[in-house]
C-alpha positions in Angstrom: 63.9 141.1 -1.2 62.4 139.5 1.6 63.8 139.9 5.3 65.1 137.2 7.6 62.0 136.7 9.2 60.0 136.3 6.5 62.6 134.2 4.3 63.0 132.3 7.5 59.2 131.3 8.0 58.1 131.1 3.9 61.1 128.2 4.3 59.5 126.3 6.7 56.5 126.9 5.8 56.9 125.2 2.5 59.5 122.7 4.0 56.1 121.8 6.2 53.7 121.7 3.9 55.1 119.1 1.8 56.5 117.2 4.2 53.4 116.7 6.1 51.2 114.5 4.0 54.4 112.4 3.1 54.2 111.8 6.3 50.5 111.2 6.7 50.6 108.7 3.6 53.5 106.4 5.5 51.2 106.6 8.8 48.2 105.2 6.6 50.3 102.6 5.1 51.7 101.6 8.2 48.3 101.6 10.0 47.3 99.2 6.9 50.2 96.7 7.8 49.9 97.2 11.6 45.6 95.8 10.9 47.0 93.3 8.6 48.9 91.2 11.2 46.3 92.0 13.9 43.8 89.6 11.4 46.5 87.5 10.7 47.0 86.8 14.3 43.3 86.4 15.0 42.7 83.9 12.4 45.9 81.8 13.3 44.5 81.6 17.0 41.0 80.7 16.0 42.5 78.3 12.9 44.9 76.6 16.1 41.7 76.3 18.5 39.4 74.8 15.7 42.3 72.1 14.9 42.2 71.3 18.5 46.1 71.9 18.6 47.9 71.6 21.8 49.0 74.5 24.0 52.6 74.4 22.9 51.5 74.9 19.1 50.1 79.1 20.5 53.4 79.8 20.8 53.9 80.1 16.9 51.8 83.2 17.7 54.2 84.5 19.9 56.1 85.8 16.8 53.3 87.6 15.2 52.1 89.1 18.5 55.7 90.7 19.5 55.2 92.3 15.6 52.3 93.6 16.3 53.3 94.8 19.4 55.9 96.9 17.4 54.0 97.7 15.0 51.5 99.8 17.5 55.1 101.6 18.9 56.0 102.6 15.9 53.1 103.8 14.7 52.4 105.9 18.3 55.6 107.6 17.7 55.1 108.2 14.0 51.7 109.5 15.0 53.1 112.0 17.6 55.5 113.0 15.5 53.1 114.2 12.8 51.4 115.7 15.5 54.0 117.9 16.6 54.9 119.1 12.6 50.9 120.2 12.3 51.6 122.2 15.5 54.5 123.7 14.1 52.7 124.7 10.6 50.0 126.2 12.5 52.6 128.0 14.6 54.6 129.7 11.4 51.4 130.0 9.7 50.2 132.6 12.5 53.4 134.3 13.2 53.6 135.2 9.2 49.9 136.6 9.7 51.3 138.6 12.5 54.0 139.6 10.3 51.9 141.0 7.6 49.9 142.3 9.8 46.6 140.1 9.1 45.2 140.0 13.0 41.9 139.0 11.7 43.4 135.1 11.0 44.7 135.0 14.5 42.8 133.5 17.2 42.1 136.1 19.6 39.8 136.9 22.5 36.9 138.4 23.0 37.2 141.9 25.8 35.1 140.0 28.2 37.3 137.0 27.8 40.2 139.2 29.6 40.3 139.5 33.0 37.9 142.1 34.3 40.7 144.0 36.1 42.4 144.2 32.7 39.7 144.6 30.1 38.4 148.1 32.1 41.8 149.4 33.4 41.5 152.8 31.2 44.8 152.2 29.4 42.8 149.1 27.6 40.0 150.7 26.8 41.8 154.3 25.4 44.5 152.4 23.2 42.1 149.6 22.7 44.3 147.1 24.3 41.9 144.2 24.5 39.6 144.4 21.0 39.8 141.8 18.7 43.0 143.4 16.8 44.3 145.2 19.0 47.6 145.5 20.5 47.3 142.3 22.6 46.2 140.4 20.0 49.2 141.6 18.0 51.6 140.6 20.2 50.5 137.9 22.5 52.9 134.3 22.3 52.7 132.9 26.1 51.3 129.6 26.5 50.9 129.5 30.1 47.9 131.4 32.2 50.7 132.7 34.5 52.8 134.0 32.0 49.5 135.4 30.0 49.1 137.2 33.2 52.0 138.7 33.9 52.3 139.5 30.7 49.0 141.5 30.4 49.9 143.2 33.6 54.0 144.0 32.6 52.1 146.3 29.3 49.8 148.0 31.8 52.7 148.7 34.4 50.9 146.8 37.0 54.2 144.8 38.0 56.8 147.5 39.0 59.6 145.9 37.2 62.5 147.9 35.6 62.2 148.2 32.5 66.1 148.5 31.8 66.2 145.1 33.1 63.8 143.7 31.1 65.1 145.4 28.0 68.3 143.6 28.6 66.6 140.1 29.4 64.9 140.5 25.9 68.2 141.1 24.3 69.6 138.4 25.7 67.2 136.0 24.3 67.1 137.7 21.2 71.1 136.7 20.9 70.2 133.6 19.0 68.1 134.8 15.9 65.6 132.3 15.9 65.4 131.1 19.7 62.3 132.6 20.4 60.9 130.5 17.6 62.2 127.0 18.7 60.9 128.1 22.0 57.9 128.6 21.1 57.8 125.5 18.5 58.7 123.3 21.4 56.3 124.7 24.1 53.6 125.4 21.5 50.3 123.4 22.6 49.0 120.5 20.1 45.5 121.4 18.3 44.4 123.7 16.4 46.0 127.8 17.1 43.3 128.2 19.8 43.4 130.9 23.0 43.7 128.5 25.4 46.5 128.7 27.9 48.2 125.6 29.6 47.7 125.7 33.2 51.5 125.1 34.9 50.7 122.8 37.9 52.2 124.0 41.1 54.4 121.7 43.5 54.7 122.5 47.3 57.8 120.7 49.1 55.1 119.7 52.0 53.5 116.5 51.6 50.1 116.1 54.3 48.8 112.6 52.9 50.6 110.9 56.0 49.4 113.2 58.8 45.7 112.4 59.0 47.0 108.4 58.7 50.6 108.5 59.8 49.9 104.1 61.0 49.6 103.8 57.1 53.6 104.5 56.9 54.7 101.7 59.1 52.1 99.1 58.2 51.8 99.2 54.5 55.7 97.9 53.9 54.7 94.8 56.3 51.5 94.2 54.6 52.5 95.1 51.2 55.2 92.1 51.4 53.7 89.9 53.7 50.1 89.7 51.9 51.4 88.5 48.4 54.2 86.3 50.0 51.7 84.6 52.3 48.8 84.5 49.5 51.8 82.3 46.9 52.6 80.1 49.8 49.1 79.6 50.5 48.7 78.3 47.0 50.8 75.3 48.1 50.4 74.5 51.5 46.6 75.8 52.0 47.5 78.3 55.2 45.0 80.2 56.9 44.2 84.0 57.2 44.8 84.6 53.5 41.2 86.0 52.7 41.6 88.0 56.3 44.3 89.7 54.7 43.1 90.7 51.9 39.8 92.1 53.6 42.5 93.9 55.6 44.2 95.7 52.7 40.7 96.3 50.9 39.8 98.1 54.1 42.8 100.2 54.3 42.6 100.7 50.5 39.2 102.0 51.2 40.2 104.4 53.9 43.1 105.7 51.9 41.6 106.0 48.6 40.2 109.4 48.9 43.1 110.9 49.6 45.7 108.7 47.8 43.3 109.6 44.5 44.1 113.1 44.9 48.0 112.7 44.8 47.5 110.2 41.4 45.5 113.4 40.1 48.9 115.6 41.1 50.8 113.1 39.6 49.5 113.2 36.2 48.7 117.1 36.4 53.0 117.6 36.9 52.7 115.1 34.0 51.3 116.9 31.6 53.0 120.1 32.8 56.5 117.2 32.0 55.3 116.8 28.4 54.4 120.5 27.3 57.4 121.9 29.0 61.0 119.4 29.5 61.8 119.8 25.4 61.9 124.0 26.6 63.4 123.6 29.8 66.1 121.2 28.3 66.5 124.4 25.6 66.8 126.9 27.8 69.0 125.4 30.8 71.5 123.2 28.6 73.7 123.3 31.5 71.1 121.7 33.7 69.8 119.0 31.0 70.9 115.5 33.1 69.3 117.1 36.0 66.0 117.8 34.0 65.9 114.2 32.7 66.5 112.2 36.3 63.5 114.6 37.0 61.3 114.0 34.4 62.3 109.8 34.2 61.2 109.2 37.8 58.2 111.7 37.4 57.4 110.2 34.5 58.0 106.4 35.8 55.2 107.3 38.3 53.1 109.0 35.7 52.8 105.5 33.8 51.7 103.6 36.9 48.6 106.1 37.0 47.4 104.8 34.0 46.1 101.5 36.1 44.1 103.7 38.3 41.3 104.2 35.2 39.9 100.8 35.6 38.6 100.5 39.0 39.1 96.6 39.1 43.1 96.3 38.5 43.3 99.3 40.9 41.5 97.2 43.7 43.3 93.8 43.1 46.4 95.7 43.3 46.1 97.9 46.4 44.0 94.4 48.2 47.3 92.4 47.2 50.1 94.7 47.6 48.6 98.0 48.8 50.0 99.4 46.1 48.8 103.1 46.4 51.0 103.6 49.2 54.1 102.2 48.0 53.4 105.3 44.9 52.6 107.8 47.2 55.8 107.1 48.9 57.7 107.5 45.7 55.9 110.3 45.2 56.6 111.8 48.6 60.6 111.3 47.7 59.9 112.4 44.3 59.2 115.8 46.0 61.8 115.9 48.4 64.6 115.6 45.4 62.8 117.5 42.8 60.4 120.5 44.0 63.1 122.9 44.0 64.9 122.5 40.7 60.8 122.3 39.5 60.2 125.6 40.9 62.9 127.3 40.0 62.3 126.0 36.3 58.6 126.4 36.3 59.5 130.8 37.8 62.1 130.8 34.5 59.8 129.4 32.6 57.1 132.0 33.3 59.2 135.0 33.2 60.8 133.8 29.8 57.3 133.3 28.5 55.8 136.1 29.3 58.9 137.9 27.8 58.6 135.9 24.2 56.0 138.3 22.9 58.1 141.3 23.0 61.6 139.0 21.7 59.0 137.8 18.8 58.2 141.6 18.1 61.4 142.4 17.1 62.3 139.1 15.6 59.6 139.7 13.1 60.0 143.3 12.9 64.0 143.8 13.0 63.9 147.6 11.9 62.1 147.9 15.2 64.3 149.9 17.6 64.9 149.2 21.4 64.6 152.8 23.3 67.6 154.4 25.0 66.9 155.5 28.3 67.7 158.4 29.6 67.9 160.4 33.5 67.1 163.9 31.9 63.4 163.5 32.3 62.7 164.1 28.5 60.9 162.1 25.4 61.9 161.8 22.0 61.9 160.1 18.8 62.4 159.5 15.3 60.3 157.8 12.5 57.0 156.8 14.9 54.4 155.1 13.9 51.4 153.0 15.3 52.4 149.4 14.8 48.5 148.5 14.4 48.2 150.1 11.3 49.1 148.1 8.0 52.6 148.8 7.0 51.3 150.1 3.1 49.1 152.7 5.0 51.2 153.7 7.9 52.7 157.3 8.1 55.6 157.8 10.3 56.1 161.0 12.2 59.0 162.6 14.5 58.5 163.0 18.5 60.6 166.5 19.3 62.5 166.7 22.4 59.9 167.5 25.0 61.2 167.6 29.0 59.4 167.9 32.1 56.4 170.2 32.5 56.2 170.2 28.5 53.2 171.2 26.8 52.6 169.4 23.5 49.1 170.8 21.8 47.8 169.0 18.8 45.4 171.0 16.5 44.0 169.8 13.3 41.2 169.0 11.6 38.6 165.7 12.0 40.8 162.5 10.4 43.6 164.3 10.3 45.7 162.0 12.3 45.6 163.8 16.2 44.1 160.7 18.1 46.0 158.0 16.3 49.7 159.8 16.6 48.6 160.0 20.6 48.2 156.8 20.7 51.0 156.2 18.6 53.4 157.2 21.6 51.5 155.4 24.3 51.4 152.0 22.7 55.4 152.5 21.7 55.6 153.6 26.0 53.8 150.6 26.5 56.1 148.4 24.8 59.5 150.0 25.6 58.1 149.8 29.8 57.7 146.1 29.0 61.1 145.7 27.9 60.4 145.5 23.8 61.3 147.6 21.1 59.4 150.0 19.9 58.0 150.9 16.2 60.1 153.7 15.2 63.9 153.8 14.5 65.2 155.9 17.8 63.6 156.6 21.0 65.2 158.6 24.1 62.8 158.6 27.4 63.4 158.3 31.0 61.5 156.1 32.9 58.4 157.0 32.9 54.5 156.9 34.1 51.2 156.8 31.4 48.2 158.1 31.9 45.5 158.7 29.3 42.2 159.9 29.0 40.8 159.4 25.2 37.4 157.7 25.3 35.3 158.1 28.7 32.0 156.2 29.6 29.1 157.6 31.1 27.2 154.5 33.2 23.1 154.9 33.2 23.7 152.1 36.1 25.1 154.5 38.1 23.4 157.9 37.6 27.4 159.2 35.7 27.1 161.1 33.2 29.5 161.7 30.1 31.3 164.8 31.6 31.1 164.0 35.0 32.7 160.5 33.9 35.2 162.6 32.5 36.0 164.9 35.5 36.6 161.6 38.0 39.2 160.4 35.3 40.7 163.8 35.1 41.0 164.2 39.1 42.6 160.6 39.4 45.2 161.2 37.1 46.3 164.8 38.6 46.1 162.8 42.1 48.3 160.3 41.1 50.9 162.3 39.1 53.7 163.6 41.7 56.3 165.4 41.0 59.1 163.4 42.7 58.2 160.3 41.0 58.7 158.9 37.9 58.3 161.1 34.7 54.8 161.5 34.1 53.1 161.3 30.5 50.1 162.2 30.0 47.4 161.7 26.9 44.1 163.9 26.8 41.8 163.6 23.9 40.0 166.5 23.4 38.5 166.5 26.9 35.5 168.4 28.8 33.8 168.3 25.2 30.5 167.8 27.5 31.0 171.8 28.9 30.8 175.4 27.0 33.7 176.6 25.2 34.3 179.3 28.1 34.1 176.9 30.9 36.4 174.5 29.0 38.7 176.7 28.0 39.1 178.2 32.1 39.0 174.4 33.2 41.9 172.9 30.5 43.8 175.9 31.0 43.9 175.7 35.1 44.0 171.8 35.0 47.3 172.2 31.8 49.2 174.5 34.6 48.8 171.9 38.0 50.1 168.8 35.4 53.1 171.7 34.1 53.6 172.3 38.0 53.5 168.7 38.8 56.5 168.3 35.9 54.3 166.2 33.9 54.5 165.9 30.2 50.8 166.4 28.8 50.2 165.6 24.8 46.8 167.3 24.4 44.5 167.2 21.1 41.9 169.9 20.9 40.0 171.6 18.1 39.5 174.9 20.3 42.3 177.4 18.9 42.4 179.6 22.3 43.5 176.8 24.4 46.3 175.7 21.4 47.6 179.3 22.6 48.3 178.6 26.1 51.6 180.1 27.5 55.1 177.5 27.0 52.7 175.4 25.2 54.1 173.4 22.1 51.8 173.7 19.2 51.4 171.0 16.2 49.0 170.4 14.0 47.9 167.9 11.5 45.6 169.1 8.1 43.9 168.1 5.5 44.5 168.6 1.6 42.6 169.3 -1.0 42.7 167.7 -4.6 40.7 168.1 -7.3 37.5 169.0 -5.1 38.1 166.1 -2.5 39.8 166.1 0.7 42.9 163.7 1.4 45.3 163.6 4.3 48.7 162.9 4.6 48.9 162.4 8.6 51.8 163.8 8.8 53.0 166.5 11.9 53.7 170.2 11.2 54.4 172.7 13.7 52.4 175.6 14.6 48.7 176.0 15.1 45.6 174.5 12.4 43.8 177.1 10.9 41.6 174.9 8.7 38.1 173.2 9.3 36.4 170.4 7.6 33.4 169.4 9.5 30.4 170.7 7.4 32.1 169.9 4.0 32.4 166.3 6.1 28.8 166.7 6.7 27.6 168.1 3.1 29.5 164.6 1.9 27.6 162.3 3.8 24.6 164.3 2.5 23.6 166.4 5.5 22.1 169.0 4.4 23.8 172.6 5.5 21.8 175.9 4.4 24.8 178.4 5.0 28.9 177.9 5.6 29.9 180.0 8.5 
């Protein structure tokens, strides 16, 4: 039987899909009827100018005209509201391939489409963070470039929040089962499911269009009354000065223009901010919603009069008449004065709630996820782990024993046994419960805690590194930065200094194992040398390999103790390598 989720999504989906091209049959049909009387008033104009009829016979057009004029209404609104149900589809539709775990149908980015600081910060690059399918792509909702932002940064503990706190904002939104999805429904953009993040306009309280030109805000009320008063009187009586005024205003219009440009393109920027996000806001601050619409009818009010500004001659013969610019930058200007707080202070919920929505959507589509427990003993544990990357039919769970500060935890086993993918395993499910998610597993216990990992180093030819000496920067930043009095540390080393001899590594691991077990940090170390598995208060697990019917399979799952079993050269004799002599 299916779970909520899924019974939840498969209902709209379907609900969707068959109401969608009802819905695109009535636009056509409409858009038939709506051409229809268009022709029907064309050919009634031209049939009344070929009769020669008099004026007062065009107003039987009158009629047809307000029709049609309704007729292009209805069919904007019908239009737009198909527009938002394809959004919608395409919205389910990606959150059920998330569900079943098919990452390839999701838009994603590309690693050099990240943010430079984020695509080589070594957390991305060992728990492949930023790849095509990997564990941003997996979770990643937001819909804004600052929530995007903070939300790549909250998973690579760049923000110093607690995560306690956001554990319990993510609850909280998780209190109505399917907010997260009418949130996102709502602030979901219109298109196809593309990577592209809405840009949130910002709003500053101080306005500067005045301070360069402050004579413009005592003379444009005068002028901007006077000019069309004195330009319908002088249609009667035949006054002077009337085409000195206007050259007047087209002069000030000129001067302003520049500047007064720049506050219609602010204008219709909030705009667009308006449309993607007051349906959310509303959603989210019910309390607040009479507020939100005073906001968003005078914003938008001023929104509509920008439309003029696209053709340049209505803009002129407006701002020459009535200097009409200024009278909408001084809306504006109140506009500001009113709103900019209650806009900020939505636009900073907004962001945080955003940026939040991936890890509420995690556990709304994965509700046997568990949220950790947090402890203040400075230990790790958990039940039932498993990476959540891998596709549920495949994945193998495994247990996380109670391991404290200065713990040991030495992984042995043989190549595909499992070692590197349980490491990362734990980090990712770190990742996610520091960010305030749940993680994939059915209990977790950890205090708060620091990651560091070194699993996949990079030599660079560009600058004379090499592999091991790569290696050995990595391994000296992380003991730097690993203090004792600070937060728990957790460590994740993948088979380092394989670029040394197995004397020197062994010496090196062993010294650098006991400064980390000084320093009280817990280290999860894989290695296929057996000496350094038998380091002193080290925790030894292994993973193997079985054999059936002449052909290796593993199980991936964790056993104590050390790995006494090898499998490289039969690996090797498979691939057809050629090997003279087992040793």
């Amino acid at each position: 039987m299916p779970d909520f989720p899924t019974s939840f999504l498969d209902f709209r989906k379907k609900r969707y899909s068959s109401l969608i091209p009802k819905k695109k049959s009535q636009l056509q049909r409409l858009s038939r009827i709506r051409l229809l009387v268009f022709f029907s008033i064309v050919f009634g104009f031209f049939g009344l100018y070929l009769n020669k009829s008099e004026l007062i016979h065009y107003s039987l057009l009158g009629l047809p005209v307000l029709g049609f004029a309704i007729l292009v209404s209805i069919y904007q609104k019908r239009k737009h509201h198909l527009a938002g149900l394809e959004k919608t589809l395409i919205l389910i539709e990606r959150e059920l391939n998330r569900k079943n775990g098919n990452l390839k149908k999701i838009h994603s980015f590309k690693i050099w489409e990240f943010p430079e600081a984020v695509s080589n910060h070594p957390l991305s690059i060992d728990l492949d963070l930023c790849t095509e399918q990997g564990l941003y792509t997996f979770l990643d909702t937001t819909v804004t470039k600052e929530s995007w932002d903070l939300f790549l940064n909250r998973v690579l503990q760049n923000t110093n929040e607690d995560p306690k706190v956001l554990q319990i904002k993510v609850k909280e939104l998780l209190k109505n089962k399917s907010l997260n999805y009418q949130l996102l429904r709502k602030a979901f953009p219109y298109g196809e499911d593309s990577n592209d993040k809405i840009p949130f306009f910002d709003i500053t309280k101080e306005f500067h269009f005045w301070k360069k030109q402050n004579y413009l805000r005592f003379i444009y009320p005068i002028l901007g009354i006077f000019t069309p008063v004195w330009l319908l009187v002088s249609s009667f009586f035949s006054l002077p000065f009337a085409p000195l005024l206007l050259l007047l205003n087209l002069i000030l219009f000129i001067r302003f223009r520049k500047n007064s440009l720049k506050v219609w393109k602010q204008i219709q920027n909030l705009n667009q901010s308006l449309e993607n996000f007051e349906s959310v806001w509303k959603r989210l601050h019910p309390s607040q919603r009479k507020e939100i619409g005073k906001m968003s009818k005078a914003l938008k009010k001023l929104g509509n009069s920008s439309e003029l500004i696209i053709s340049p001659l209505p803009h002129f013969l407006l701002n020459a008449i009535f200097l009409w610019d200024l009278w909408k930058v001084s809306q504006f200007e109140r506009w500001k004065r009113n709103w900019s707080s209650l806009w900020l202070e939505l636009k900073e919920d907004w962001i945080q709630t955003d940026s939040l929505l991936p890890f509420v959507n995690l556990s709304f589509l994965n509700p046997k996820m568990a949220f950790p427990e947090w402890n203040d003993q400075g230990t790790i544990e958990a039940e039932n782990l498993c990476h959540p990357l891998i596709e549920k039919k495949s994945s193998v769970t495994n247990v996380l024993p109670i391991i404290g500060r200065g713990g040991l935890f030495i992984i042995t086993g043989s190549n595909m046994s499992g070692k590197t993918t349980y490491l990362r395993a734990i980090a990712v499910s770190l990742l996610l419960a520091g960010s305030g998610g749940p993680i994939p597993g059915t209990k977790m216990s950890i205090a708060p805690f620091e990651i560091h990992t070194l699993i996949r180093s990079q030599d660079s030819l560009e600058n004379g590194i090499s592999f091991f000496y790569s290696e050995v920067r990595r391994l000296s930043k992380i003991i730097k930065e690993t203090k004792p009095d600070a937060k728990l540390s957790v460590l994740f080393l993948d088979e380092i200094l394989k670029g040394t001899n197995s004397k020197e590594r062994q010496i090196a691991t062993r010294e650098i194992l006991f400064t980390l077990k000084e320093k009280g940090a817990i280290v999860f170390l894989t290695t296929h040398d057996l000496q350094i598995a038998e380091i002193e208060d080290a925790t030894p697990f292994h993973f193997t390999e079985l054999e059936l019917n002449g052909e290796m399979i593993f199980d991936y799952r964790l056993r104590e103790g050390i790995s006494h079993t090898t499998n490289a050269l039969r690996i090797l004799k498979k691939e057809g390598i050629p090997i003279r002599e087992e040793i």
